[in-house]
C-alpha positions, 0 to 999 in steps of 0.5 A, a space after each residue: 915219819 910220825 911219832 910214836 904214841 906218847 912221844 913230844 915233838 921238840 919245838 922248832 928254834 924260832 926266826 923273826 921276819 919283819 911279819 913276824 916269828 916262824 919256825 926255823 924249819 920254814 925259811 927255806 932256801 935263804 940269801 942270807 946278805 942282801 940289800 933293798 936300799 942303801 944311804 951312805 950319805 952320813 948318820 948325820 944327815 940320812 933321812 927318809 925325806 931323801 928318798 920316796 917309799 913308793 918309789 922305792 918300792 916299784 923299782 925293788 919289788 920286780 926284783 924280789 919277786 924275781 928272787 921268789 920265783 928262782 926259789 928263794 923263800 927268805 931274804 936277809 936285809 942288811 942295811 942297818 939303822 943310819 944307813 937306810 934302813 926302812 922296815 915300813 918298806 920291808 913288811 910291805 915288799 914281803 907281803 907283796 912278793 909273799 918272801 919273807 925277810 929279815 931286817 936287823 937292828 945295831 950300828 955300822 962302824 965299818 966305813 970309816 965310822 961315817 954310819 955311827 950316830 953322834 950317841 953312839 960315842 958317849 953311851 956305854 956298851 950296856 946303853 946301846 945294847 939296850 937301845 937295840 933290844 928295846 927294838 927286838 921287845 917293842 918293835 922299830 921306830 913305832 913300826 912293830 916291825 922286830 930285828 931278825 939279826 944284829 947287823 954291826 960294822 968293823 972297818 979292818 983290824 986292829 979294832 978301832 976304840 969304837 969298833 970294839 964297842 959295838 962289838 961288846 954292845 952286839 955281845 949284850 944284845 945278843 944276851 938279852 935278845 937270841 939274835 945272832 950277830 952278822 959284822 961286816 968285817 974289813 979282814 980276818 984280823 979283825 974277824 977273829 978280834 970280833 970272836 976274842 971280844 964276845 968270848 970275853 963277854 961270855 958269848 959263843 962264837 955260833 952267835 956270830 956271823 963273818 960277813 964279807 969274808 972273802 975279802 980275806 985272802 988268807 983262807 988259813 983264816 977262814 978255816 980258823 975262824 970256822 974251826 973256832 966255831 963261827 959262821 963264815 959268809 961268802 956274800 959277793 956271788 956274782 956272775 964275774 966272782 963265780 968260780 972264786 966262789 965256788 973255789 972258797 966254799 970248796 976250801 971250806 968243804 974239804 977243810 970239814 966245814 962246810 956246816 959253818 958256811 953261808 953264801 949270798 951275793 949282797 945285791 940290791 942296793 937302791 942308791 939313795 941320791 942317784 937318779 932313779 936309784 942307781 943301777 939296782 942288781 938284781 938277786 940271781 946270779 947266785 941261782 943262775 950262775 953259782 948254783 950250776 958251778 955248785 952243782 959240779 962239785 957237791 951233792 943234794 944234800 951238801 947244797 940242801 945243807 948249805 942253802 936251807 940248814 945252815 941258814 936255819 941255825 945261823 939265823 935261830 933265836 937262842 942265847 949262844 953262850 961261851 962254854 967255860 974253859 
């Protein structure tokens, strides 16, 4: 519909790909937890000297392009930095397959803190949170390459001393930056410790994104962590987990909160150290196995809302702010 004579069109929120900034409204169909290459070597020892680019990239790019032609038009990367993250690598997969992708900044303290830098221990929140919007302002190591998420890691709850500093670190940067917050999350308990410590520092939970929540099998959670208003990620689709899947994003649905899911299937993984990269997972069940299964229990538009609109406002660059109690 056009508009009327006179009226003002509000601007679209926008998203930042490793090209770039684009409107939210032209991410399309989005898988909004993958991965093209992964390190778990150790922060102290992850370098790009073990692993040849181009390598790399000959193996991941028949798969991305796979990914584009099942109908993806967005791919979320979550490796973060210390863990294998290589932007370099990103830009030039997306200008090749012509999908466009998110790449993150933060730190991961999931793992047993195997992925934190030594620095990480003896900044301050405001240090670190200044490092990763430096990286949002100027651009990753050089590159020009800009976060499109904060990507941290919590390993299960109670939070550990310095979980809960790249929680409040993420928290700050969110602040200064727009971007939305993604955690791996080692269960509710400490999914919902994440939502207390970004209340506390003045951050609204729709900045935050529980990644990996169906590790929690307590769906009571799931619904609580929606109903505070955070987003709840469902991102182990598989061929063999599709009905669980299915059953989750049902729960949710019924439970009213079908607009604070997203679902991926965190697929990918070139493994550093492996011959030829290890078995590399290619990113379709979600088309072929889930998408079908969906189909069966919600219409067009829950799916358009579920795959396209959720991911369009989860991913928006925009200060989130805790509303005054």
């Amino acid at each position: 519909m056009l508009a009327a004579a006179g009226a003002t069109l509000a601007p679209q929120a926008q998203v930042m790909t490793v090209r770039g900034p684009i409107d939210s409204g032209r991410l399309g169909l989005t898988l909004m937890h993958e991965h093209v290459l992964v390190d778990f070597i150790g922060a102290d020892r992850v370098s790009r000297e073990r692993y040849r680019s181009d390598e790399v990239f000959r193996v991941a790019l028949p798969h991305v392009k796979r990914a584009a032609a099942l109908g993806c038009r967005t791919l979320v990367e979550c490796t973060p930095a210390y863990l294998g993250r290589d932007p370099a690598l990103l830009k030039r997969l997306s200008s090749a397959a012509g999908l466009q992708i998110v790449t993150n900044t933060g730190y991961y303290g999931a793992n047993r803190d195997l992925h934190v830098p030594a620095h990480a221990y003896q900044e301050s929140p405001e240090q670190l949170a200044a490092r990763w919007a430096a990286e949002f302002e100027r651009g990753i190591e050089g590159t020009g390459v800009k976060p499109g998420i904060i990507k941290i890691g919590v390993d299960a709850g109670p939070l550990s001393e310095i979980d809960a500093k790249l929680v409040r670190a993420a928290a700050l940067a969110h602040l200064k930056t727009g971007l939305t917050i993604g955690a791996h999350t080692g269960d509710g308990r400490a999914a919902l410790a994440q939502l207390d410590v970004l209340a506390a520092a003045g951050v609204g939970p729709q900045a935050f994104i529980w990644i990996h929540a169906q590790s929690e099998k307590d769906t009571a959670m799931h619904r609580e962590a929606a109903a505070r208003g955070c987003w709840v990620e469902f991102d182990g689709v598989s061929r063999e987990r599709t009905a669980r899947h299915v059953e989750l994003v049902t729960g949710l649905a019924v439970a009213g909160h079908l607009d604070r899911t997203l679902v991926s299937m965190d697929a990918g993984w070139y493994h550093v150290g492996e011959p030829g990269g290890g078995d590399y997972r290619g990113y379709v069940s979600l088309f072929e196995d889930f998408l079908p299964a969906l189909r069966t229990q919600f219409n067009s538009a829950q799916l358009e809302q579920l795959l396209r609109g959720n991911p369009a406002r989860a991913l928006a660059l925009e200060v989130r702010r805790a509303r005054a109690n």
